[in-house]
TORKOL-4160 file (C-alpha; in steps of 0.2 Angstrom, whole numbers, padded with zeros to 4 digits, m for minus):
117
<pt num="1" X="0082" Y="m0014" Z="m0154"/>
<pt num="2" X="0078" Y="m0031" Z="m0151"/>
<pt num="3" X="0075" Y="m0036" Z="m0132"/>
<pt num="4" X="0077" Y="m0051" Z="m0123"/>
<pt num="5" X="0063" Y="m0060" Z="m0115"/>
<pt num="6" X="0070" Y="m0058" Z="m0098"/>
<pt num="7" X="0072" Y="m0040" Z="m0103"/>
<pt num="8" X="0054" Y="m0040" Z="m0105"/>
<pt num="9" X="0046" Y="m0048" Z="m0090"/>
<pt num="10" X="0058" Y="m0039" Z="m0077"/>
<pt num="11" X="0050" Y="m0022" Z="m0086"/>
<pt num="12" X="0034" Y="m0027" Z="m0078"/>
<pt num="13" X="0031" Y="m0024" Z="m0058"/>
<pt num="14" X="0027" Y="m0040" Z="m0048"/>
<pt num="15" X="0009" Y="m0039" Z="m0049"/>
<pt num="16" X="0005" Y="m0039" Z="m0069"/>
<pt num="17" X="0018" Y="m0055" Z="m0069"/>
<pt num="18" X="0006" Y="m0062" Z="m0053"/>
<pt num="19" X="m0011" Y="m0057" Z="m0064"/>
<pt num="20" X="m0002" Y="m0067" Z="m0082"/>
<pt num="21" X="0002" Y="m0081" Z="m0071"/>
<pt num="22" X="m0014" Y="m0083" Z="m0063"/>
<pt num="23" X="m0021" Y="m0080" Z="m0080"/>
<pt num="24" X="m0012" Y="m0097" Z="m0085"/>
<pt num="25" X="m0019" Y="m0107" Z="m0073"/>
<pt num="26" X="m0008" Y="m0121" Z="m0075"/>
<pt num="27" X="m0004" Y="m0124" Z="m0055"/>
<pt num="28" X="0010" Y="m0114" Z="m0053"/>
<pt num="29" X="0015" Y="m0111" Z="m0035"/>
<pt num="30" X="0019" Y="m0092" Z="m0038"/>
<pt num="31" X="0011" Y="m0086" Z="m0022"/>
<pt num="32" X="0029" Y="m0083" Z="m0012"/>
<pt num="33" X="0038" Y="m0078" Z="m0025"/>
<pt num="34" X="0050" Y="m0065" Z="m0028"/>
<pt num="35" X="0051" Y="m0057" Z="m0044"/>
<pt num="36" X="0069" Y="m0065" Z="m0050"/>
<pt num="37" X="0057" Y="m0081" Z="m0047"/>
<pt num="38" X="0042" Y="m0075" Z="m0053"/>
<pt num="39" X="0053" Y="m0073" Z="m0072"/>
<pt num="40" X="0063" Y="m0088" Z="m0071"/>
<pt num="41" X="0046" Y="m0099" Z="m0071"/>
<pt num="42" X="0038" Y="m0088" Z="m0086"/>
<pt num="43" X="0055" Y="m0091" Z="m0097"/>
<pt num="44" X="0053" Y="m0110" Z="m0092"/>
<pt num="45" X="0036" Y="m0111" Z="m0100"/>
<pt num="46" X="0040" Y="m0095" Z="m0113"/>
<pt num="47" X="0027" Y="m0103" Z="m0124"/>
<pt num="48" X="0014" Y="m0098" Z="m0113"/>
<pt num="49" X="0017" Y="m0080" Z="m0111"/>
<pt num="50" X="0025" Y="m0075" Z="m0126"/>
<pt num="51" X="0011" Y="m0062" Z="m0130"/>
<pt num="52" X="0018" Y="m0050" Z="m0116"/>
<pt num="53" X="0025" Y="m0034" Z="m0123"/>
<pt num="54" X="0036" Y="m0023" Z="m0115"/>
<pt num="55" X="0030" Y="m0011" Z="m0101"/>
<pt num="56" X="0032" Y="0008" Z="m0101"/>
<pt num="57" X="0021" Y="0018" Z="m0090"/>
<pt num="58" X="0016" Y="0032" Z="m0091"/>
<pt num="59" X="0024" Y="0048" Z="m0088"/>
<pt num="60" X="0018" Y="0066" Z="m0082"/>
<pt num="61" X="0028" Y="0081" Z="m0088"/>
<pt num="62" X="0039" Y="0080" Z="m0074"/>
<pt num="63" X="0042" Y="0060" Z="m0074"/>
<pt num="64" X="0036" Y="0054" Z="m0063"/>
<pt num="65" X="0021" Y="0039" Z="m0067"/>
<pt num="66" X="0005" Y="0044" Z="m0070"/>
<pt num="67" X="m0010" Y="0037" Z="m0057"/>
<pt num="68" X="m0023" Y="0028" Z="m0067"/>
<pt num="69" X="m0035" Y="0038" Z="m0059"/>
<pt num="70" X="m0046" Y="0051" Z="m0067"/>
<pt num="71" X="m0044" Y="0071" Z="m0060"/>
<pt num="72" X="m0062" Y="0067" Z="m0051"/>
<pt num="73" X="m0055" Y="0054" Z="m0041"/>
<pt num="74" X="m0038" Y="0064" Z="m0038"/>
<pt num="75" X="m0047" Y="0076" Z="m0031"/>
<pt num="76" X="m0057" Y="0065" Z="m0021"/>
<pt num="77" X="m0043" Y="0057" Z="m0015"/>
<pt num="78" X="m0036" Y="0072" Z="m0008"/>
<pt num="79" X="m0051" Y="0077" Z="0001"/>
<pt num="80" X="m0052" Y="0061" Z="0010"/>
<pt num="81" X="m0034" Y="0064" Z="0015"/>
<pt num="82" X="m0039" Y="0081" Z="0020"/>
<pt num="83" X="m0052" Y="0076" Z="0030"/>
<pt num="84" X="m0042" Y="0062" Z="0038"/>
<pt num="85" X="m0027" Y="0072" Z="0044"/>
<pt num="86" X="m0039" Y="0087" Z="0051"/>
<pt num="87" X="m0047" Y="0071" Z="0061"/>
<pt num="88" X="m0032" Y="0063" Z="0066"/>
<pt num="89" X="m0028" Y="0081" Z="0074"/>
<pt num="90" X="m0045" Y="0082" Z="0082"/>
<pt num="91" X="m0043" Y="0067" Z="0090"/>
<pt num="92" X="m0024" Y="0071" Z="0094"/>
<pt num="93" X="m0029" Y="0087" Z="0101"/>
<pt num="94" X="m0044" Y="0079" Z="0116"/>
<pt num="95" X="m0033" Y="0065" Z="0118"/>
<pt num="96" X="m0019" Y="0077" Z="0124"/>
<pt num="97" X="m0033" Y="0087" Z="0133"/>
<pt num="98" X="m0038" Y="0072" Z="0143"/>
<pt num="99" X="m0021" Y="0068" Z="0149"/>
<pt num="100" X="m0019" Y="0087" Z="0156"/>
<pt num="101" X="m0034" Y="0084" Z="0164"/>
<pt num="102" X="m0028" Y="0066" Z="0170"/>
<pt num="103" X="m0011" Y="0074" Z="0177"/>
<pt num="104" X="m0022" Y="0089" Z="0187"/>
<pt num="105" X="m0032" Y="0078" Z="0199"/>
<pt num="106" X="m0028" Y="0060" Z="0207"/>
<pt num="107" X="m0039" Y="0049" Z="0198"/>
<pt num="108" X="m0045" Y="0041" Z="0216"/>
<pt num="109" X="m0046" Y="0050" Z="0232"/>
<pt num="110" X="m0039" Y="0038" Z="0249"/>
<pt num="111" X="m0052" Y="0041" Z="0263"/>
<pt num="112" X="m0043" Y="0039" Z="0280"/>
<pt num="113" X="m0053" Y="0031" Z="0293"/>
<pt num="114" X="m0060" Y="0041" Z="0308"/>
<pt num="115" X="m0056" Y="0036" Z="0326"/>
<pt num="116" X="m0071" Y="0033" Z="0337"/>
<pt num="117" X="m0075" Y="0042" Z="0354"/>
């Protein structure tokens, strides 16, 4: 199966084309882009960047692409998230507290003046 260039670059996510351009260095103004953009200016100077391949990433077994991360930092990854949302409740929780405690009693008490005898 032979593929076309274009083929080839729009197989890549916007980012690796960014990282080959930047790589070129040659004063592109890539920077705001998009990625239909981002192809047409690597086919006008193919020469440069024929050495990209196609892209395929990876795939678990139900699809979907793998993370580049190892199991360590997975699981590190979902303790921090762990931890964030049982923050983010903590905080929720007092801050739901305080405005009970808000609604209860007036935050300032009016002090009537006494008439004098």
């Amino acid at each position: 199966m032979v593929m076309d260039f274009r083929e080839i670059l729009f197989s890549h996510p916007v980012a690796n084309l960014k990282k080959e351009i930047s790589k070129v260095k040659k004063g592109f103004n890539y920077g705001k882009l998009s990625k239909v953009g981002l192809v047409n200016l690597m086919i006008e100077n193919k020469d440069l960047f024929k050495h990209i391949k196609f892209f395929e990433p990876q795939r678990d077994e139900r699809g979907r692409r793998k993370r580049p991360l190892g199991e360590a930092a997975t699981i590190e990854m979902q303790q921090k998230r762990k931890e964030t949302a049982a923050r983010k409740a903590k905080e929720k929780a007092a801050k739901a507290k305080a405005e009970a405690k808000a609604k209860e009693k007036p935050k300032f008490k009016i002090k009537r003046k006494q008439k004098k005898k």
